[in-house]
C-alpha positions in Angstrom: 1.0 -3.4 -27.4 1.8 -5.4 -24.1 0.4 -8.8 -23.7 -2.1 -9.4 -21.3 0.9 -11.2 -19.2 3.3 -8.3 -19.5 0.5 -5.9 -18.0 -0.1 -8.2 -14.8 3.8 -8.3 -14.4 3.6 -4.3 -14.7 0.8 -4.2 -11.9 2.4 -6.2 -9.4 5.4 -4.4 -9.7 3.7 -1.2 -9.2 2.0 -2.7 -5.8 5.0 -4.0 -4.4 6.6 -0.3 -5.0 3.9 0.7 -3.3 4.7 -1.8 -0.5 8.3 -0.7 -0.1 7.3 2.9 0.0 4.9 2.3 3.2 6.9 -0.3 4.8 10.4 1.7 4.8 8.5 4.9 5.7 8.6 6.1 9.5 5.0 6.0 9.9 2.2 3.7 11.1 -0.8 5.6 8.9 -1.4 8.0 6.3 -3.3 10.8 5.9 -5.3 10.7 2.2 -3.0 13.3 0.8 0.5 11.4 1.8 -1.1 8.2 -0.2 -1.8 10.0 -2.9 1.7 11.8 -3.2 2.8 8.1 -3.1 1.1 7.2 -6.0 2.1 10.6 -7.8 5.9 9.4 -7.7 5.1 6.1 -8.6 3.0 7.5 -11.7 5.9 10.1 -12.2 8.8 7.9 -12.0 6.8 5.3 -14.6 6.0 8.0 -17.4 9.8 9.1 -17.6 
């Protein structure tokens, strides 16, 4: 089971992934459903 350390660690990680994949992308804003396929490859790419 992680430590309560090891889950912050895996939080901010997650964030900043999120970060990169906004600030490298060509766009300004996001439609709703663009965020949320964002956060289905982040989800994806964590579970395999």
């Amino acid at each position: 089971m992680p430590t309560e350390k090891e889950y912050e660690v895996s939080q901010l990680a997650t964030i900043y992934e999120l970060r990169l994949l906004f600030s490298e992308g060509e766009k300004d804003t996001y439609t709703r459903e663009e965020i949320l396929e964002f956060l289905d490859k982040i989800a994806l790419a964590k579970k395999g």
